[in-house]
C-alpha positions as CSV (number, residue, x, y, z in Angstrom):
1,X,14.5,288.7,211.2
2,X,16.6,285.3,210.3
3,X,16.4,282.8,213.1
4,X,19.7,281.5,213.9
5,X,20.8,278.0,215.4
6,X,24.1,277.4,217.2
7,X,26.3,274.5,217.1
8,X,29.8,273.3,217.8
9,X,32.5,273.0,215.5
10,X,33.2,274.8,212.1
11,X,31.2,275.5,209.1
12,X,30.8,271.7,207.6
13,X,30.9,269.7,211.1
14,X,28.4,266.9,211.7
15,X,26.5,269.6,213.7
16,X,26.4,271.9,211.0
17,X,24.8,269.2,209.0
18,X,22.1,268.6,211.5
19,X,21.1,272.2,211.7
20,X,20.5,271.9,207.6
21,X,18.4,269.1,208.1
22,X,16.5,269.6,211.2
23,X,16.2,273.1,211.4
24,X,16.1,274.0,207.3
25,X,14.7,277.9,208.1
26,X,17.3,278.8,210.7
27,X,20.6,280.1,210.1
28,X,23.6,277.9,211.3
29,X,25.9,279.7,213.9
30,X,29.4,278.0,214.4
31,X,30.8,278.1,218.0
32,X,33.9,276.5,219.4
33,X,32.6,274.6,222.4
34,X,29.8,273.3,223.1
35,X,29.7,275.4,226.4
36,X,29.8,278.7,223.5
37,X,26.8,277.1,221.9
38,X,24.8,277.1,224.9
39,X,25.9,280.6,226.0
40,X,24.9,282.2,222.2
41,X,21.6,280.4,222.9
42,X,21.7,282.0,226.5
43,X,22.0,285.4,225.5
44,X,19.9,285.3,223.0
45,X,22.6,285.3,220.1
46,X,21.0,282.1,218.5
47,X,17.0,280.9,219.2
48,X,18.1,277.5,219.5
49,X,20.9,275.5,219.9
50,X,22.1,272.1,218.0
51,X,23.9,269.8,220.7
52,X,25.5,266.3,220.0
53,X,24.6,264.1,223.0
54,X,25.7,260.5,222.1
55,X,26.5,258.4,219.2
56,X,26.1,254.6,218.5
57,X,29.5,253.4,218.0
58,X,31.0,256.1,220.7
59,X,28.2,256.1,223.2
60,X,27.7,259.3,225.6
61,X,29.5,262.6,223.9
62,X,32.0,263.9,226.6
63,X,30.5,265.8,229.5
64,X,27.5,267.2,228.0
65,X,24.9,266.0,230.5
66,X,26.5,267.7,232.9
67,X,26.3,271.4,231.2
68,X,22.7,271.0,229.9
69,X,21.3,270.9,233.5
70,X,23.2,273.8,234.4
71,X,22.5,276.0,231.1
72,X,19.3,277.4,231.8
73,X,17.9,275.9,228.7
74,X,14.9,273.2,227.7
75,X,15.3,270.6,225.4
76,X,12.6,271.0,222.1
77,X,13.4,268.4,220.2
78,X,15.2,266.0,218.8
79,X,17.9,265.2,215.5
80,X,19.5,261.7,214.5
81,X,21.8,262.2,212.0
82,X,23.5,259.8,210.1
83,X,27.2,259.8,210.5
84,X,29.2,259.4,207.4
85,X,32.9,259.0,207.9
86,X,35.2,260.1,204.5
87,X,39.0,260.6,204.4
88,X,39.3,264.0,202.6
89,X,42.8,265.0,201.7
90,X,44.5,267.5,199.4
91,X,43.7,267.4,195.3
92,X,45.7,265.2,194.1
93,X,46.5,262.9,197.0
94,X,45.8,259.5,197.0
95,X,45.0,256.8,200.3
96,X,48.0,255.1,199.9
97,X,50.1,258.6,200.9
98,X,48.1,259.5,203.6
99,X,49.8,258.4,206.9
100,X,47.8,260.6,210.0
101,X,44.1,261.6,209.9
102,X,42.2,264.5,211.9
103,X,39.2,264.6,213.5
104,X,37.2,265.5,217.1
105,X,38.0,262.7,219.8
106,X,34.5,261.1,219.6
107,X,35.0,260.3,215.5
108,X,38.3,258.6,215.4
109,X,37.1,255.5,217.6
110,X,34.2,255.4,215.3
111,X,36.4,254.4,211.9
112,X,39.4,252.9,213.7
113,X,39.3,249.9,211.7
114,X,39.8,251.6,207.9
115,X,42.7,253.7,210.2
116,X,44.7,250.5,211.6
117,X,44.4,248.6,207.9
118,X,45.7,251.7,206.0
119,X,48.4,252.2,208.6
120,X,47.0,255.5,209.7
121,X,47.8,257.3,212.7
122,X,44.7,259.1,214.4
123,X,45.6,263.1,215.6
124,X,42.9,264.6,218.1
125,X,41.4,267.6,216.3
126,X,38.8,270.0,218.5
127,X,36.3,269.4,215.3
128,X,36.2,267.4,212.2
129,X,35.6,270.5,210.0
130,X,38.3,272.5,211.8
131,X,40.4,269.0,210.6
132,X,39.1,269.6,207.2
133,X,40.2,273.6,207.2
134,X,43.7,272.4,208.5
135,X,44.5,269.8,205.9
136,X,43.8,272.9,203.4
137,X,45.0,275.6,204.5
138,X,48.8,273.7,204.7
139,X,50.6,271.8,202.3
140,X,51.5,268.3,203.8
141,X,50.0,265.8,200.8
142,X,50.3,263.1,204.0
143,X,47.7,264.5,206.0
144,X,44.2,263.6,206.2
145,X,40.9,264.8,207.4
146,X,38.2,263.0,209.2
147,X,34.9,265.0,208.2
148,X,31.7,265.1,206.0
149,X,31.6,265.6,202.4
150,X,30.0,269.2,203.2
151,X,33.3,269.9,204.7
152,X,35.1,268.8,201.8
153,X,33.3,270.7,199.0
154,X,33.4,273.8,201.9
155,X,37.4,273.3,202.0
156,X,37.9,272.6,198.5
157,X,39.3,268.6,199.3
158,X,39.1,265.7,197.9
159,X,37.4,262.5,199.5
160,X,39.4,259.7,199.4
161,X,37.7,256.8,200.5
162,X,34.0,257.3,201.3
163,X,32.2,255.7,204.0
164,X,35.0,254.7,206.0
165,X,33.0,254.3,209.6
166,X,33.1,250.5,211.4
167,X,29.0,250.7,211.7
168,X,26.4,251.1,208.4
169,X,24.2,252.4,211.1
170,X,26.9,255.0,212.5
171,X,24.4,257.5,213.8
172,X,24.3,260.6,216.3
173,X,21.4,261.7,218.1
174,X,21.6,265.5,218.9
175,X,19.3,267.7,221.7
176,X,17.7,271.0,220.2
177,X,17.8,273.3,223.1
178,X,15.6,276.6,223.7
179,X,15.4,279.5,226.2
180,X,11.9,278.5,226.6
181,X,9.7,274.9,227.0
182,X,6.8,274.4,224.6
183,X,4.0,271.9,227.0
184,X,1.3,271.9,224.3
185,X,2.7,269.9,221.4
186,X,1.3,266.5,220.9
187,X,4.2,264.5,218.9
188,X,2.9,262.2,215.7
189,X,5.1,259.5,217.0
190,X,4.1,260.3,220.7
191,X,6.4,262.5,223.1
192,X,9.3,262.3,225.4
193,X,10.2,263.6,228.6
194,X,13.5,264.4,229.9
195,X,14.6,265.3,233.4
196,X,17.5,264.7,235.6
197,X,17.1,263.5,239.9
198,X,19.1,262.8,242.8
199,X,18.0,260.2,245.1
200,X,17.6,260.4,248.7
201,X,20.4,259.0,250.7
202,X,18.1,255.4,251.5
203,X,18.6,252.0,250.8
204,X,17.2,250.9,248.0
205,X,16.0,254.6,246.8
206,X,16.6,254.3,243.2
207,X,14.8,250.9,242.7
208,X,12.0,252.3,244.3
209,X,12.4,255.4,242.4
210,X,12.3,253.8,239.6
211,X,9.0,251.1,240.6
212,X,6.6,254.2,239.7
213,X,7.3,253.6,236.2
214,X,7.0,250.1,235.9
215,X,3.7,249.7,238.0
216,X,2.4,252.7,235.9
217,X,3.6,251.2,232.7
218,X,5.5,254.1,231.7
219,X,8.3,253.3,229.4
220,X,12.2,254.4,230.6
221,X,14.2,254.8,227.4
222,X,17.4,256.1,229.0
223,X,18.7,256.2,232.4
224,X,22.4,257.6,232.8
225,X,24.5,258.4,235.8
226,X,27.3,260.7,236.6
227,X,28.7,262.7,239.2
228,X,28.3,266.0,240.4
229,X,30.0,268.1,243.0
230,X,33.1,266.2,242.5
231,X,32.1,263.5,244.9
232,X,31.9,260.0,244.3
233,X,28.6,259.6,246.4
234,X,26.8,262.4,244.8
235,X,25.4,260.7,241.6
236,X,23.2,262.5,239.2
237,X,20.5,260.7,236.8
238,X,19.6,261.8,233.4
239,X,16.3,259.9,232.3
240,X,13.8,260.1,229.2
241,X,10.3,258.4,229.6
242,X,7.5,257.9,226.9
243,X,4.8,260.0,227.3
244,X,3.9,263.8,228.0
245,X,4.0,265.0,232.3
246,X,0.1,265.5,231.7
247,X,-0.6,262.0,230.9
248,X,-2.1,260.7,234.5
249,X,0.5,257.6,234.1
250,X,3.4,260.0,233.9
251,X,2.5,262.1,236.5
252,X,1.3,259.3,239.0
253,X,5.5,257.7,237.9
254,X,6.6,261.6,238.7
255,X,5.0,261.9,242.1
256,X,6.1,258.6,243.1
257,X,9.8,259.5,242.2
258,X,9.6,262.7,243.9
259,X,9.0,260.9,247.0
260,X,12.3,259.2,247.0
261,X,14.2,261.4,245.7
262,X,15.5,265.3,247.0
263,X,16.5,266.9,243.7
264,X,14.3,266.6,240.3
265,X,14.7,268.8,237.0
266,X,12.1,269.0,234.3
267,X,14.7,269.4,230.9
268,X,12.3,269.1,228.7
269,X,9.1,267.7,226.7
270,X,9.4,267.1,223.1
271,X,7.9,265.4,220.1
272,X,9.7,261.6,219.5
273,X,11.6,261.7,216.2
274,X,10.3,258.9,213.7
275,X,13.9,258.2,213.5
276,X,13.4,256.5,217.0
277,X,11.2,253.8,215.3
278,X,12.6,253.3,212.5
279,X,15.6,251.1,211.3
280,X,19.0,253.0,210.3
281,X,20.2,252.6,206.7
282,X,23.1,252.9,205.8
């Protein structure tokens, strides 16, 4: 039976191309939301599911630390993907016509630049491939899509100018979720864990939270806060560490922020890319 793998957008978004590259023997399965990725994942639709977390010209992608806690689901790995930006347009239309461009909110900020010197006015599109499918399916040789150059030989567009993102390093890091955690891999370029905590209402509570890991020299590679409830005082943390729960430096950082805080969430354990220590190219 075909393994499938969900991911937001249309058939040639960015997390269509991740699923080709990460997960080569799974079949992509294009949902609308991210919250419908999850869900196909949930029910057991798709084994795994594809979803964009942050990006290095945009930063954090919309509100999606807030549904993975909540989705039942473990993270397994990891994806970077390297964002290229092209302005695909009809056959036969040239960069000079094109006056608005499509694409998801979290692209458009990441090629402003080639927008405001070709006097191009940025339209909100719920996904860069649904831009793409758009701009062909109607017949306005003004309009322009934001998108991948799998989108454009999917929608039968041209690319007009390739490449057109501020950054050479443009890249976007996606979560690979699954119904179930996996504690017995060892990771060639070591492992990761991920887990979200509230601290206890004391001063000074997430500083000494946090001292575990620095007296246990455990390295914090992201530490994130948002919050939850709809109250201002009730602030969630997402953190990844280096390391696996059963190294004794981990666990010894774990117990000592379980004492200072009253909420903690394993999310998940999973091998470090080699992307992480490496350079981005462009």
């Amino acid at each position: 039976m075909t393994k499938r793998i969900a991911f937001q957008g249309e058939p040639g978004a960015y997390g269509h191309q991740a699923c080709v590259e990460a997960r080569p023997d799974h079949e992509p399965l294009p949902c609308p939301t991210f919250n419908a990725a999850i869900e196909a994942v949930r029910k057991g639709d798709a084994d795994l599911g594809m979803i964009a977390v942050e990006n290095s010209t945009y930063g954090r992608v919309g509100d999606v630390h807030t549904l993975l806690p909540e989705s039942g689901l473990h993270i397994v790995d990891e994806a970077f993907v390297r964002v290229h930006i092209n302005l695909l347009g009809k056959p036969g239309a040239q960069v000079e016509q094109i006056r608005t461009a499509s694409g998801h909110i979290v692209i458009l900020p990441q090629c402003g630049k080639f927008l405001r010197e070709n006097g191009i006015t940025p339209l909100i599109s719920p996904d860069n491939a649904r831009a793409a499918m758009d701009v062909a399916a109607g017949d306005d040789m003004t309009a322009g899509a934001l998108a991948s150059e799998m989108a454009a030989g999917i929608y039968g567009l041209n690319i007009l100018a390739r490449h057109i993102e501020d950054h050479d390093r443009n890249t976007t890091r996606f979560l690979i979720m699954g119904r179930e955690p996996d504690l017995s891999r060892r990771g060639k370029h070591g492992m990761v864990t991920s887990f979200v905590f509230r601290v206890r209402n004391i001063p000074a509570a997430l500083y000494k939270a946090m001292g575990g890991f620095a007296t246990n020299g455990v390295n914090m590679t992201k530490l994130e806060s948002y919050m939850v409830g709809g109250q201002f005082t009730a602030t969630q943390f997402y953190a990844e560490v280096e390391g696996h729960p059963d190294d004794r430096n981990v666990a010894l950082a774990m117990e000592e922020l379980d004492y200072f805080t009253d909420h903690i969430r394993l999310m998940g354990v999973f091998p470090a890319a080699p992307r992480r220590h490496e350079k981005p190219t462009s």
